[in-house]
N, C-alpha and C positions, 0 to 999 in steps of 0.2 A: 573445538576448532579442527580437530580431524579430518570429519567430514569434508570439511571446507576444504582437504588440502588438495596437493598433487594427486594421489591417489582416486579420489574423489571425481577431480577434471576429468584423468584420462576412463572412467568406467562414462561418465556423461558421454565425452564423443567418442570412447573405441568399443564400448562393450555392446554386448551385443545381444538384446534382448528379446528376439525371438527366440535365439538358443534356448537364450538361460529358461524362457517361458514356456517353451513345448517341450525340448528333448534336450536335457543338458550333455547328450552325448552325439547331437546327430552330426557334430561336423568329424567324429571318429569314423573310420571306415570308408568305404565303397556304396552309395547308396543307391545311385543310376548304376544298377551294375549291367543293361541295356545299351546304355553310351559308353559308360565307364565315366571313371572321378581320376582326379592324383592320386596318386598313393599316400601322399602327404602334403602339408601346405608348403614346407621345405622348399618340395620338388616345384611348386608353380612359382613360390618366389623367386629359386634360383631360375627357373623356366622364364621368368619374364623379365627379371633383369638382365639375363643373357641377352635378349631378344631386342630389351632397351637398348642394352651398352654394347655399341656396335664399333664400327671402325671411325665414324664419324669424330666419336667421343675421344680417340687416340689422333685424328690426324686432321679437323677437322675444327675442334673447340679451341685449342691450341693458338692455333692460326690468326681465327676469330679474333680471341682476348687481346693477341699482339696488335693486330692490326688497330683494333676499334680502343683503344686506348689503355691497356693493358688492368689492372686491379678495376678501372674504371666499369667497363664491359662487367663487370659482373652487377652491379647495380639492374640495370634494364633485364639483365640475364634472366635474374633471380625475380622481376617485377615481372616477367613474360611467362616466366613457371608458376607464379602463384594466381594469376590471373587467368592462363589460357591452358598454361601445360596441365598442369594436375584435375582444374575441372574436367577436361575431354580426356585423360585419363578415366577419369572417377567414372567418367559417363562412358566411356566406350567398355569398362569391365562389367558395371554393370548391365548395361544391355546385352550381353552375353551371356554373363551370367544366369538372368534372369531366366531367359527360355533355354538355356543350354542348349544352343546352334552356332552355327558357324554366322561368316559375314552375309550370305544371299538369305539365307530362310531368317535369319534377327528381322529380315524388313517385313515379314509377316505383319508387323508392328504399324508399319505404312505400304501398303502392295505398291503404291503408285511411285515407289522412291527404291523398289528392288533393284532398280538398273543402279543403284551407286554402290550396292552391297557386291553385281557384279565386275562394275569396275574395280574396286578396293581390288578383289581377285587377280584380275586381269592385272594392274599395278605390281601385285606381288609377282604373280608367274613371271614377266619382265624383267626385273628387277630380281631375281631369282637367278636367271640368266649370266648377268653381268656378275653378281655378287658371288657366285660358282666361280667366276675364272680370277676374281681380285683372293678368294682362297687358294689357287691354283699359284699364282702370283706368289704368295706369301711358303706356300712348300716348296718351291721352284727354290727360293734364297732360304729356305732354311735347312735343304739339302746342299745348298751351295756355300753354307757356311762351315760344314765341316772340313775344311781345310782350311791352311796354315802356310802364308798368311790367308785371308780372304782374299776372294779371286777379283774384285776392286778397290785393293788398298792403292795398285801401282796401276800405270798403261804398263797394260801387255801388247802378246801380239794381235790381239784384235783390236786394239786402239789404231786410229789416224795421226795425223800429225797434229791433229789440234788438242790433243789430251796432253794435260800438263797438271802435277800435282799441286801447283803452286799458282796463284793470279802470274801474270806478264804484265809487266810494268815497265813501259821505256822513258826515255826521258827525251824532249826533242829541244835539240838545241841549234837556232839558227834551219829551221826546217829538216834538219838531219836525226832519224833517230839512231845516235849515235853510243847507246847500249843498255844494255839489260840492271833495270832497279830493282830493288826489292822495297818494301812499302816504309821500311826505317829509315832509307837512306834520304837524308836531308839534304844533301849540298843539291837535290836540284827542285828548284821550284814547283810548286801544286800545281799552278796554274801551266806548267811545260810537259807535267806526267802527261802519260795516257796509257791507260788498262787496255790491252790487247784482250778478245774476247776468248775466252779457252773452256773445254768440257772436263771438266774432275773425271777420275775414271772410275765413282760411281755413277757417275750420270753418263759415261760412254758405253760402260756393262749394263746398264739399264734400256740404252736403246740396242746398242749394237750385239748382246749375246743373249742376255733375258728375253727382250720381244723381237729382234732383229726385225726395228722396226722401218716400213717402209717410208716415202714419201708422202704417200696422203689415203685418204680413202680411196681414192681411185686404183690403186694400187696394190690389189689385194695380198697377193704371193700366195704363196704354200703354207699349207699347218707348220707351226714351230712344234717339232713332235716331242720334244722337252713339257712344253707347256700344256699338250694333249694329255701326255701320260698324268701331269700331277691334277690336270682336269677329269680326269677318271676317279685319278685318286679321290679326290674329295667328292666327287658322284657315291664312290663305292663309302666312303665315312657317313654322308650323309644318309644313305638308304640303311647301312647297318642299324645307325643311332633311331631310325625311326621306322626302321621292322615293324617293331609290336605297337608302335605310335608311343603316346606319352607315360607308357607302363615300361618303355627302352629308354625313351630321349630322356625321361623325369630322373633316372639314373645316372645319365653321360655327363646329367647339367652339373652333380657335384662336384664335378672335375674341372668342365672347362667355363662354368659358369665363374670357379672360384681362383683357380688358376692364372687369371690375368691379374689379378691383385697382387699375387706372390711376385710375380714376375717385377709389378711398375714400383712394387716397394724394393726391392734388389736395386733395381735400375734406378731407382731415385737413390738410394743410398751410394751406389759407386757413384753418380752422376755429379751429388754434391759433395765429395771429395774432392774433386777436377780441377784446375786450375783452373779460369774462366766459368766459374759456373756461375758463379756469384753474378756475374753480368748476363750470361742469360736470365736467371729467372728474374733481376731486374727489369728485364726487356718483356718479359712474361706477364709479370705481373706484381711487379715490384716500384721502386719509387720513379721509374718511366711512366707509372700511369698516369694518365690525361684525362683529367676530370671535366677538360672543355669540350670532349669527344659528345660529352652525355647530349648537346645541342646538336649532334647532326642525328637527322634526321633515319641515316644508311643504318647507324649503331644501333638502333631501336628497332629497324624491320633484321638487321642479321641475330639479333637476340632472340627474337620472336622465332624466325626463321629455325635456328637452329633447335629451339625448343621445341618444335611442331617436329622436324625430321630425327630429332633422338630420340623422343620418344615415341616413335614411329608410329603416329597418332594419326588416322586415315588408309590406313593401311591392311586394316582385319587381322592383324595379328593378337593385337591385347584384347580382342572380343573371340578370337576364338580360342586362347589359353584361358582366359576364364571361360570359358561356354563347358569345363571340364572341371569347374570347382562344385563342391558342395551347393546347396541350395543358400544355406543360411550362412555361407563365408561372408566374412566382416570385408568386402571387396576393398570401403571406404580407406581403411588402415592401411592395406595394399597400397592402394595408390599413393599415399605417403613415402612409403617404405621404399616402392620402386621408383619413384620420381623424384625422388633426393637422393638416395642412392647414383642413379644413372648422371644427375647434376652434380656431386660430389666428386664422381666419378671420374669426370669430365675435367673440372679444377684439378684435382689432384697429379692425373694423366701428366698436363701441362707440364707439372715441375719436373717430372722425370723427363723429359722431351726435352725441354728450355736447357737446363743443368747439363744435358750431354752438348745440344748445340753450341754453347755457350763456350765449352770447352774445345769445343771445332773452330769458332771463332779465332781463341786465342791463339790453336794453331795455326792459323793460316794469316794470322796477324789484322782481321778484317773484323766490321762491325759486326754485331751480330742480325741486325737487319738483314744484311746480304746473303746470307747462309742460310734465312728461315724460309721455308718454299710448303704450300699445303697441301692434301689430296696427295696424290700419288709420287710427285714431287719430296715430299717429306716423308714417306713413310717408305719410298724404296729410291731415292737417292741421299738427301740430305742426310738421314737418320743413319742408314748403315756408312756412309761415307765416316761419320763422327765417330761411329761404334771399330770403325778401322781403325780407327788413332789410338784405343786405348790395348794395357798390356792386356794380353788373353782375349784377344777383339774375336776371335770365332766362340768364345762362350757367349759373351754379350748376344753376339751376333742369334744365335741360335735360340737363345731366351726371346729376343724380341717378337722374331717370327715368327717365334711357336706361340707365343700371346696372341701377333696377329691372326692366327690360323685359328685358335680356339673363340677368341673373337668374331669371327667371322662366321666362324662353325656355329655355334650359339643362335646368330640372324636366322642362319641360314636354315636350322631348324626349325624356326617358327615360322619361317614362309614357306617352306615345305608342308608344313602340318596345315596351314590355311588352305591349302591347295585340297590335300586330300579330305580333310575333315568336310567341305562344300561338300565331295563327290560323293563322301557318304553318307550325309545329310540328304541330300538331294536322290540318291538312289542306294537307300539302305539294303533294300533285300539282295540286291547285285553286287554291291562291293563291301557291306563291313563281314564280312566272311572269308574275304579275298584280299584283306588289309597289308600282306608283305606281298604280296603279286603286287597290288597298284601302286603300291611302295618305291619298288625296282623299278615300275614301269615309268611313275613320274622323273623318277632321277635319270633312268637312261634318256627319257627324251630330254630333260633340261640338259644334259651331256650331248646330248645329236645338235641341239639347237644352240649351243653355246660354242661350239666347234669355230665359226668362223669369230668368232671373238678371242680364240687364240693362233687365226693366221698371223701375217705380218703388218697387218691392216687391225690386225685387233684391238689395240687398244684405242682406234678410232672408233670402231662399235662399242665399245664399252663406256669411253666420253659421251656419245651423241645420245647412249640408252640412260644415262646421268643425266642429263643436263635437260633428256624433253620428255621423262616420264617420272623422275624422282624430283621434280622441284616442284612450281605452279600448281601445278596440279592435281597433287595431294590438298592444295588448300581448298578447291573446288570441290573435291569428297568431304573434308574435313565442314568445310559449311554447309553442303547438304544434308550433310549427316547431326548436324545438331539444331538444324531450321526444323530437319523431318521428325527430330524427335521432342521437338521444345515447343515448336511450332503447328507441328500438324497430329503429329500424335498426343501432345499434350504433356506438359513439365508437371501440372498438378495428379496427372494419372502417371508418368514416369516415377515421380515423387512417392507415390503410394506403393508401387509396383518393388520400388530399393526401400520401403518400410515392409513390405511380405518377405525382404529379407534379411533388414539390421533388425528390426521393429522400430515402432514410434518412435520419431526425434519431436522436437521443439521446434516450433515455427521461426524461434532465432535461430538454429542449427542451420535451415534448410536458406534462412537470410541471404546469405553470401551465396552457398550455388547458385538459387533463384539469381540472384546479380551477374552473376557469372554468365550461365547460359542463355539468361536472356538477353544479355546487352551486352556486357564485356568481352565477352570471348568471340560471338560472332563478329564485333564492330572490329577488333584486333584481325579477324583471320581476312575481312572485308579489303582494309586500310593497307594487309601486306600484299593482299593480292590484287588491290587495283598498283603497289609501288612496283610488284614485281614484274606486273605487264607494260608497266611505264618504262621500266630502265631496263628491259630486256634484252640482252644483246647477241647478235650470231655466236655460236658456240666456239672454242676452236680449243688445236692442243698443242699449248703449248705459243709457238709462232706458224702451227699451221693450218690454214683458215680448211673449213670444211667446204665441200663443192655443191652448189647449189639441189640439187639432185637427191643427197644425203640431206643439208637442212628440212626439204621438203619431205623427204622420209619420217625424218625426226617428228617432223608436225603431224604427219600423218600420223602417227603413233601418238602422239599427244590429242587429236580430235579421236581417233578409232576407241580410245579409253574412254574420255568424255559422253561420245557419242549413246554409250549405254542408256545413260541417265533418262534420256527423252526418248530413248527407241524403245525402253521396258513401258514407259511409261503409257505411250501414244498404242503400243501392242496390247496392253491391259484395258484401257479404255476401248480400244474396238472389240473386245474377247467380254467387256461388262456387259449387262442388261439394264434397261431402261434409258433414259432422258441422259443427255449429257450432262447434264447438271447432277440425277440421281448416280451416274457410275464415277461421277469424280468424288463427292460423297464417299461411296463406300468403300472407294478406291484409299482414300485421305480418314478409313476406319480400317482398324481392326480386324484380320483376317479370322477365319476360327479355329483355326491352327494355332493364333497366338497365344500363350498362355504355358505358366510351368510345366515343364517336362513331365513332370509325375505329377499324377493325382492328387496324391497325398501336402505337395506343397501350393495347389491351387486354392486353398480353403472357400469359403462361402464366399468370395466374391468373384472368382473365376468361375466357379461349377454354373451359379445361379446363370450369370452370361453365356454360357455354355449350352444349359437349360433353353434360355430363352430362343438363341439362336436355332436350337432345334424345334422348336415348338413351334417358331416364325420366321424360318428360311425361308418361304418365299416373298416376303415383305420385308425384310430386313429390320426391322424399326428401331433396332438397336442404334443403325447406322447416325439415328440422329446423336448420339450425343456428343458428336463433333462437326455440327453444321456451321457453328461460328469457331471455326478451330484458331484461329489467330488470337480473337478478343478472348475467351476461355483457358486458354490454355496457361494464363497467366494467372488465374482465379485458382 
């Protein structure tokens, strides 16, 4: 009965038998030592779950769960990671993998679909931008949390008159509001209060000293040179941690890959001592849950939603941290490992969050609804506002931030290394010799270009680069990218391609992906992205609406990414030879570029391709074996 047991299951789907069949040592060591590998599997796991577990996950998921019916939301969650998230994981490491490249040259795979591998790029560099100054952000308050008290426990004197530690509550009697309640006082009727609108003096330090923020976009002001200096700072962390690229960063990861853990367990541990805590994480995701949530409609695309952006899936990052593993890594296992990790992650995060909130509540005498705020709201007013209230609040204080920072730092790593990793894929003899010069050089420009995103106007750049290059529009890569590989390149040669490097599965193994990529996954990313252009609405921050000029910006920036896709594509078709018919063909084939990095892992069914190609470059005839790539690719 042995055989039959646990041990048994997990060598059927984890082990991994090309290893075990050609070199049972070759996933030890440096074998591309041309490209370079990890140093260890260690360093990519902690490398990619850094990369996963973003900010999203702390201020983001949270949010999510409460709103969308609290314990409930995790049902559709967890039904949107098994069906969308982990597949396009699995498949985006492995297409990395495989040729060990970055996101432009993987499309070797399909030439005619390279413009999506350049957007991905473009996506990050962007997105690279903004995510630099929300670290800037987070060192800004967590050098301002070394004092005592913290400098937004009270109004100071940079408060207005409308900062008040406490709601305003009048009571109006006979049309007279004839004085000041507090929310226990009963002798005057609910229906006579009225809540006077007031700024906590976390949320007056957040606009008025942290971003001295202005009026609107229009409105740019001066550098906040507070906010410049710690945007340097993290220019100069980032360029340090990725000098020598992932032989530096593969190091930095055991720290701050691992250190936010330390952190939300501390913080859950004081959080649920608290008076009131027990009602937040009720409201979190305790017996508040609403199980009747599961019928709308919104709860199922924000599940999805969020499982496509945490795992930062369409983005070139998890294809270019594996494009540096081993030939024959078990990627499969990975994707397990970092995609329930990063989902666990997420859950877990909540209770620490809920548990302090909860306890802000009970101070302030108010529901805990009204105190939960997400996005930048929660993570630099609500949150340190609660961490005020507790005894030793600049310890709290300093732990949280420095999570956010290493958090952030982690992202910010892998979209940095997407960046560089293209340039020297794409022009190796010029730059992989030159790897801390273009190192320095991409960070100082992301620092020259992120500059007006910490004027007084900044965190309106920073909103409008969220909301029209980090949403939609990922789902638009995310379905080209697994049409062009399921579809046009072919799932039964993709298939063959991740057996050159688990070895052979079971045609029931391969059951469910096949399900996955060919139906399930695309019809989910299809379904969110015709809801999401349905229920789109102007961006704005906060109560302040953005000026038409900026919305148009925003879209420019959202078509100029797009645009790629059919401008590489319509470029290579006038750059092919013969019939239009023959250069979309060979366009919708197989570069001859594509194919393992090394030799040695091409075995006979590469080389022979290889062979041929050379023998009959000028006929191509290879190119037939994807003329019917739709009906085929499913055989």
């Amino acid at each position: 009965m042995r055989k039959y047991g646990w041990n048994s299951f997990k060598d059927l789907i984890f082990r991994n038998p090309a290893v075990v069949d050609q070199d049972p040592h070759v996933d030890d060591g440096e074998e591309n030592t041309e490209r370079g590998n990890w140093a260890s599997k260690k360093e990519y796991i902690l490398s990619t779950i850094g990369y996963a577990v973003g900010l999203g996950n702390i201020w983001r998921f949270p949010y999510l769960a409460y709103k969308n019916g609290g314990g409930a939301f995790l049902i559709p969650y967890f039904v949107m990671l098994m069906v969308a998230g982990i597949p396009l994981f699995f498949l985006e490491s492995a297409f990395g993998q495989f040729c060990s490249q970055g996101p432009i040259n993987v499309w070797r795979a399909v030439p005619i679909l390279q413009g999506v591998g350049i957007a991905m790029v473009i996506v990050t560099l962007i997105v690279s931008v903004y995510y630099n100054v929300i670290i800037a952000y987070s060192l800004y308050y967590m050098f301002a949390s070394f004092q005592s008290p913290l400098p937004w426990s009270t109004c100071l004197s940079w408060a207005d008159s409308n900062c008040s530690n406490t709601p305003m509550v009048y009571c109006n009697v006979s049309g007279v509001l004839v004085a000041n309640w507090t929310q226990e006082n009963s002798t005057c009727p609910s229906s006579n209060m009225i809540t006077v609108p007031v700024q906590s003096p976390s949320e007056q330090y957040w606009d008025r000293v942290a971003l001295q923020r202005s009026s609107g976009l229009d409105e740019t002001g001066p550098v906040v040179w507070h906010l410049a200096l710690c945007l340097l700072l993290s220019s100069m962390l980032v360029a340090a941690a990725l000098i020598r690229g992932i032989k530096s960063s593969g190091k930095v990861v055991y720290f701050t890959a691992t250190f936010p853990y330390v952190v939300i367990v501390i913080l859950l541990i004081r959080g649920v001592t608290l008076e009131g805590a027990r009602d937040g994480i009720e409201f979190y995701i305790g017996s508040q849950s609403n199980l009747t949530k599961l019928t709308e409609a919104q709860v199922w695309n924000d599940a999805a939603t969020q499982t496509f952006y945490s795992l930062s899936i369409g983005w070139g990052g998890v294809m270019t941290l594996a494009s540096y593993n081993n030939f024959h890594n078990n990627m499969f296992k990975d994707a397990f490992v970092v995609t329930l990790t990063n989902a666990g992650t997420s859950v877990f995060a909540g209770f620490a969050i809920f548990s302090v909130l909860g306890h802000m509540a009970h101070v302030y005498k108010m529901p805990v609804g009204e105190v939960v705020k997400e996005g930048f709201g929660l993570a630099f007013i609500a949150y340190p506002d609660a961490l005020s209230k507790l005894p030793i609040s600049p310890l709290w204080s300093i732990l949280f931030f420095f999570m956010l920072l290493t958090v952030g730092l982690d992202s910010q790593f892998a979209g940095i290394e997407v960046i560089i990793t293209c340039l020297i894929d794409a022009f190796p003899t010029i730059f992989k010799s030159k790897r801390a010069l273009l190192t320095i050089t991409a960070c100082s420009a992301l620092y020259l270009v992120g500059l007006p995103c910490v004027t007084r106007a900044g965190i309106y750049w920073v909103t409008l680069i969220d909301q029209f290059v980090a949403t939609w529009v990922l789902l638009f890569l995310a379905f080209f990218e697994i049409i062009g590989v399921c579809y046009i390149y072919g799932g039964n040669r993709f298939i063959k391609d991740i057996e050159m490097m688990l070895g052979n599965k079971s045609f029931i193994f391969w059951l469910w992906w096949r399900a996955c990529w060919f139906f399930i996954s695309p019809s989910v990313i299809v379904v969110i992205l015709i809801w999401s252009l349905m229920t789109i609405r102007p961006p704005s921050y906060g109560e302040v609406q953005f000026p038409d000029w900026g919305l148009s910006l925003g879209q420019c920036m959202a078509v100029f990414i797009l645009l790629w896709i059919p401008a590489v594509a319509v470029y290579k078709l006038m750059r092919a030879e013969g019939s239009i018919w023959k250069r979309l063909k060979s366009l919708c084939s197989p570069a001859e570029e594509w194919h393992p990095y090394l030799d040695i892992h091409r075995g006979q069914r590469y080389s022979e391709e290889r062979c041929r190609r050379r023998t009959t470059r000028g006929n191509r005839p290879e190119m037939n074996v994807n003329v019917n790539v739709i009906s085929s690719s499913w055989l």
